[in-house]
KEFI-414761 format. One record per residue: residue in one letter; x, y, z of N, C-alpha, C, O in turn. Coordinates in pm, whole numbers, plus 50000, padded with zeros to 5 digits. Each point is the difference from the previous one (the first is absolute). Layout:
N
aa_nxx_nyy_nzz_caxx_cayy_cazz_cxx_cyy_czz_oxx_oyy_ozz
a_X_Y_Z_X_Y_Z_X_Y_Z_X_Y_Z
...
***
This chain:
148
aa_nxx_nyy_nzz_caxx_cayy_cazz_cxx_cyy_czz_oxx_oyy_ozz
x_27047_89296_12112_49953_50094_50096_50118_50076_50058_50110_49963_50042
x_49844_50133_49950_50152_50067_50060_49963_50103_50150_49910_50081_50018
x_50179_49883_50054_49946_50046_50090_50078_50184_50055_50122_50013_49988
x_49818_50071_50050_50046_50120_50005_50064_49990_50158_49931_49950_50089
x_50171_50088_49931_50079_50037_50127_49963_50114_50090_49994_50111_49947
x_49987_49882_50147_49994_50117_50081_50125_50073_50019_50075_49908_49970
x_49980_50161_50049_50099_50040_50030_50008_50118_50086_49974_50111_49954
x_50059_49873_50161_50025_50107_50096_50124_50074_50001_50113_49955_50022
x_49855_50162_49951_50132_50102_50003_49994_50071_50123_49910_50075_50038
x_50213_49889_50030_50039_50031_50146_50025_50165_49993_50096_50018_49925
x_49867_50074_50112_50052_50203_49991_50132_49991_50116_50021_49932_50100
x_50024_50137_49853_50097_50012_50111_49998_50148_50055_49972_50091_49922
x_50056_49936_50208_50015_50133_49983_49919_50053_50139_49986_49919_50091
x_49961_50220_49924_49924_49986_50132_49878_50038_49967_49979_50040_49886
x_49910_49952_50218_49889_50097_49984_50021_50141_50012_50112_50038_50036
x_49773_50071_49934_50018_50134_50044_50023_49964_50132_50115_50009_50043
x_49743_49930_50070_49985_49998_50148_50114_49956_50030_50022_50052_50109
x_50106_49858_49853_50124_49992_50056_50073_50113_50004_50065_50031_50100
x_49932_50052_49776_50078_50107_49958_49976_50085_50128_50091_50064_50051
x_49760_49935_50006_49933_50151_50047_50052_49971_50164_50040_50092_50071
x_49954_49781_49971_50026_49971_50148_50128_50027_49993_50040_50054_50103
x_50043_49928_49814_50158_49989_49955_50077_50153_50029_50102_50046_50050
x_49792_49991_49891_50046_50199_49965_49965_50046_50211_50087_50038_50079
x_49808_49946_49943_49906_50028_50115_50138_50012_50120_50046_50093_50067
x_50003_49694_49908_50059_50005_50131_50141_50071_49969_50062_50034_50101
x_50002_49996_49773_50107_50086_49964_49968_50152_50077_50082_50069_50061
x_49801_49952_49922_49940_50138_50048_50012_50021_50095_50026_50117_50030
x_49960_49777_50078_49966_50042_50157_50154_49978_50054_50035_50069_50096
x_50039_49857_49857_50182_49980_50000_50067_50084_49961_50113_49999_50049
x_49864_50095_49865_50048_50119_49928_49949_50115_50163_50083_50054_50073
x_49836_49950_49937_49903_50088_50100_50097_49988_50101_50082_50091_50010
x_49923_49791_50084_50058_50013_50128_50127_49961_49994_50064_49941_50086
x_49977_50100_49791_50243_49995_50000_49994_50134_49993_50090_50061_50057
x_49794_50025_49865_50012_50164_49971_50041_50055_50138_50101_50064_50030
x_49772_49885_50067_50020_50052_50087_50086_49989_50096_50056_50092_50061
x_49954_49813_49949_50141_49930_50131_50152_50061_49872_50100_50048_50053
x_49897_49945_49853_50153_50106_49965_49973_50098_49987_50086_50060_49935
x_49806_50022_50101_49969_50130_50011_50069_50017_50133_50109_50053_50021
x_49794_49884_50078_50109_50013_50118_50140_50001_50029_50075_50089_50039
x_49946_49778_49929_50191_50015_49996_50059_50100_49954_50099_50043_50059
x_49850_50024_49814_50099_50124_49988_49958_50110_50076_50062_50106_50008
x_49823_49866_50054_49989_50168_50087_50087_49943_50121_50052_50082_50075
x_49963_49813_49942_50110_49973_50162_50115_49996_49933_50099_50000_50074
x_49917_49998_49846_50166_50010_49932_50037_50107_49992_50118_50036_50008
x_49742_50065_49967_50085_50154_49976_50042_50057_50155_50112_50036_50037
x_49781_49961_50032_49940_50030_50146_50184_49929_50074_50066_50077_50069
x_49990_49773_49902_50092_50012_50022_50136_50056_49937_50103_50009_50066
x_49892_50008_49872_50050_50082_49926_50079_50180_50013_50109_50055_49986
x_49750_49977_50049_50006_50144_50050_50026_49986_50137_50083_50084_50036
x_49874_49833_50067_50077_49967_50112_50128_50036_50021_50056_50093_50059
x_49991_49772_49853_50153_50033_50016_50050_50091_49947_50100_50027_50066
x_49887_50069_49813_50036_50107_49983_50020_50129_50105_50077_50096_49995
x_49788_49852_50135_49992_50094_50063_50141_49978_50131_50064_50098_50035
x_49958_49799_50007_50049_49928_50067_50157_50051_49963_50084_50038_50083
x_49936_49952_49761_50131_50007_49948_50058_50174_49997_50116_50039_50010
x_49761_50039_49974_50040_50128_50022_50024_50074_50149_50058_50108_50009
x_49877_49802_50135_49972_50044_50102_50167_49946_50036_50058_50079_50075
x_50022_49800_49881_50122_49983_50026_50110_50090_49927_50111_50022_50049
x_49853_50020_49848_50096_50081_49967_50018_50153_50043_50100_50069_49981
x_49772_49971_50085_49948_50109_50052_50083_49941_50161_50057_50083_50071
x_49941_49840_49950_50071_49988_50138_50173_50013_49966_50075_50042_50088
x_49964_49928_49813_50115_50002_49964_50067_50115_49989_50118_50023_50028
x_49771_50072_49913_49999_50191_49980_50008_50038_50161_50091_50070_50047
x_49866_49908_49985_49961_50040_50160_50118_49985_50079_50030_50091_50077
x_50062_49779_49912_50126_49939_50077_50102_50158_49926_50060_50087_50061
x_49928_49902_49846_50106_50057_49841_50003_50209_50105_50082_50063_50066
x_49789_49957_49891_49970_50148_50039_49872_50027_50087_49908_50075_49968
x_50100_49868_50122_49929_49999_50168_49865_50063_49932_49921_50033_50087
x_50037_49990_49794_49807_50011_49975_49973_49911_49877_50094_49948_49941
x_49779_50034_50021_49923_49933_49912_49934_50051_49873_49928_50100_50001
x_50086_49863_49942_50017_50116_49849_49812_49989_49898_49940_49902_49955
x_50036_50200_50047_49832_49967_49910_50036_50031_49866_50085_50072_49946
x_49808_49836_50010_50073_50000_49831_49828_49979_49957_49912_49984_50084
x_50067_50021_49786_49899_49982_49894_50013_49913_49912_50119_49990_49970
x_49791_49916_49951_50026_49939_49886_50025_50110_49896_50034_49957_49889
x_49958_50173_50124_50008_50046_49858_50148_50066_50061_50036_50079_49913
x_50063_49923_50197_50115_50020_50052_50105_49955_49882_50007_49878_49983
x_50080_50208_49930_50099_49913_49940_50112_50008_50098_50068_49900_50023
x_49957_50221_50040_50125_50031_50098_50011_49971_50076_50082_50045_50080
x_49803_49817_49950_50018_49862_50089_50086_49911_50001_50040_49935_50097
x_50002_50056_49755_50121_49936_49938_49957_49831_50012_49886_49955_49991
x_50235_49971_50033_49953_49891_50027_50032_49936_50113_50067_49897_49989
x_49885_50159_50166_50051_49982_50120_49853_49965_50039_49991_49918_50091
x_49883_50133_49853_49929_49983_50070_49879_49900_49815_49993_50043_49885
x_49967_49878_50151_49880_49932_49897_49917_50064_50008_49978_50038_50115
x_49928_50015_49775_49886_50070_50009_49896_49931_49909_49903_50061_49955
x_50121_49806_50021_49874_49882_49917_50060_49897_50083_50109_50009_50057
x_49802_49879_49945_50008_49925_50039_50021_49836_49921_49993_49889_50052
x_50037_50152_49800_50061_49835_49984_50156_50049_49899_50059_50108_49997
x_49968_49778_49936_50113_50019_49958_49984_50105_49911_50090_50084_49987
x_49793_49923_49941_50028_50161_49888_49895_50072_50043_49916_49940_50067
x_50064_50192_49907_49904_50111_50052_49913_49974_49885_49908_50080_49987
x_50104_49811_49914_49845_50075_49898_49903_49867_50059_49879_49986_49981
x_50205_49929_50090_49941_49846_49995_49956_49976_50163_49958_49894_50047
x_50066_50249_50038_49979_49999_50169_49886_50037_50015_49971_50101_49936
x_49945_49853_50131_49886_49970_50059_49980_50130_50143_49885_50034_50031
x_50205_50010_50024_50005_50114_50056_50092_50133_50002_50108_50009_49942
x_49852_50058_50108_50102_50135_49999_50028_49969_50151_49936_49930_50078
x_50198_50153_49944_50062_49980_50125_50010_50127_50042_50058_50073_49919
x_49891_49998_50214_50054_50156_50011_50043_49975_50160_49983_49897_50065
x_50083_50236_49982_50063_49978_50118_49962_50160_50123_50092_50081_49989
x_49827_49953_50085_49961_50107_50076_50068_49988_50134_50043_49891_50039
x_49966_50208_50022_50009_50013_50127_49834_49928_50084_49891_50035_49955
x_50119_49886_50140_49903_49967_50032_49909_50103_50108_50040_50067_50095
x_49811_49914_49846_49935_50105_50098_50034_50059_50102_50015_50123_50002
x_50002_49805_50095_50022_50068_50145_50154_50012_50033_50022_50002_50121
x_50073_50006_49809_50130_50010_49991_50045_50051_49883_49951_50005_49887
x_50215_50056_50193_50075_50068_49879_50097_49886_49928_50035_49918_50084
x_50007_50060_49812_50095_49930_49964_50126_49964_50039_50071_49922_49936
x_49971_50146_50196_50081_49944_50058_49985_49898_50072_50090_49933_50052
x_49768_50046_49956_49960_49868_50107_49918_49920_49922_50026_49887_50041
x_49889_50103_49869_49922_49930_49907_50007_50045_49861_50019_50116_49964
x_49964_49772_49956_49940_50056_49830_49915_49826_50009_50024_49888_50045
x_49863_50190_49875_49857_49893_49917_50053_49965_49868_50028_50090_49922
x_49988_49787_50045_49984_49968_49873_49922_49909_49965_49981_49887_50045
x_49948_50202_49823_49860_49984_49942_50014_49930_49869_50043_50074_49912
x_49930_49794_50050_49911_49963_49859_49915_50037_49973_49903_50004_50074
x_50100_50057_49763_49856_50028_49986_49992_49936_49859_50097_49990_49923
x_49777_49969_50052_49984_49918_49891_49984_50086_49881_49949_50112_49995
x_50111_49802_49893_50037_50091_49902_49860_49997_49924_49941_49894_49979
x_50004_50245_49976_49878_49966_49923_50005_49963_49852_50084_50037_49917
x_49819_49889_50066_50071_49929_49882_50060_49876_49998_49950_49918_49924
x_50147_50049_50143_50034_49917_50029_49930_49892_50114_49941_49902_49955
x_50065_50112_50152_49904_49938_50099_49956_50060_50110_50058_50086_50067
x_49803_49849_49954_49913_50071_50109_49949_49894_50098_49983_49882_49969
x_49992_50174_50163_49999_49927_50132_49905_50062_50039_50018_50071_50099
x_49829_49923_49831_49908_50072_50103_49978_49935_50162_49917_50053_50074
x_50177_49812_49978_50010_49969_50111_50103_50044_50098_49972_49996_50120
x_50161_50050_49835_50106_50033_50074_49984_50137_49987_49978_50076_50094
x_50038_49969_49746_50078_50153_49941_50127_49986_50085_50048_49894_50040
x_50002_50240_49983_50127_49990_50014_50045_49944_50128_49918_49993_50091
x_50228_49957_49930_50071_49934_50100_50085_50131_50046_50041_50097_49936
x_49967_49877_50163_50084_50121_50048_50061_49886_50179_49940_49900_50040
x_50175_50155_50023_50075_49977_50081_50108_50080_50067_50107_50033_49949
x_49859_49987_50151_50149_50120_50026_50081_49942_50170_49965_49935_50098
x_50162_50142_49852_50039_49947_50092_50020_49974_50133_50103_49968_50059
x_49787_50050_49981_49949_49942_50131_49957_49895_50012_49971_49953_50110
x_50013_49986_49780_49933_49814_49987_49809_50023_49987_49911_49918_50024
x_50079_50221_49930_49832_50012_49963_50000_49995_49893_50080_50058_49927
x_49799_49844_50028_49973_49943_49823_49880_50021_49997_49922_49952_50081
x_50030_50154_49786_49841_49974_49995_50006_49947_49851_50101_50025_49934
x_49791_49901_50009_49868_50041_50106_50022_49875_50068_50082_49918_49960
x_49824_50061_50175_50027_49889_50056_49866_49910_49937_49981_49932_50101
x_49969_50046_49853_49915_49891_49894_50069_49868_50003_50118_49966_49990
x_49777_49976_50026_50022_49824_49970_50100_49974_49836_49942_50015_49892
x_50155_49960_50112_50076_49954_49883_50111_50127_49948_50099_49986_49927
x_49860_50110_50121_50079_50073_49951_50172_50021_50040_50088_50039_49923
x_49927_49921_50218_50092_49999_50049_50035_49879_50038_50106_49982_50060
***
């Protein structure tokens, strides 16, 4: 008599329904890092263009000590030379803002200049801030939660 064996063959491996919960919770982890490093780089640029603004309002004070007024310039200014920054990170194709420099509204440039970030299009956009601006009177707009 011979007797026949059962033999159980063990699968290795997963189900789809492991696969699908697997993918799901990848999904919703993927979802909320998008967003929270979405953020960080808009506060990275936002600081960023800050200090750009910060760094041109001191050297604009430096113009001012040098030849008793405050000098307006343009990002598209070359005969700005390099006394005054007109982007805001280490290279102009990779800056996140333009830097320009006006006489401020209610004054002539012997007593104030505004300097304005403005976000480069294309590059990055702040439908919460748009541009930073500061002059030297110690007024910063916009005044918005985070921006300053």
């Amino acid at each position: 008599m011979t007797r026949r064996r059962h033999q159980t063959t063990q699968h290795s491996g997963f189900t789809l329904i492991e696969l699908m919960v697997v993918l799901a919770i990848l999904g919703l982890l993927a979802t909320f890092s998008w967003n929270s490093y979405q953020q960080h780089v808009t506060r990275s640029r936002r600081a960023e263009g800050r200090a750009a603004v910060l760094q041109v309002l001191l050297q604009q004070e430096r113009h001012h000590a040098r030849d008793h007024s405050y000098r307006t310039f343009t990002p598209a200014d070359t005969d700005a030379g390099t006394e005054f920054r007109r982007f805001s990170g280490d290279l102009e194709a990779t800056s996140a803002y333009q830097i320009a420099a006006a006489a401020c509204p209610d004054a002539d440039l012997l007593t104030c200049v505004q300097v304005t970030a403005t976000p480069r299009p294309g590059v990055f956009t702040d439908p919460q801030c748009g541009a930073l601006s500061a002059d030297t009177l110690g007024r910063r707009q916009p005044p918005g939660n985070g921006c300053w």
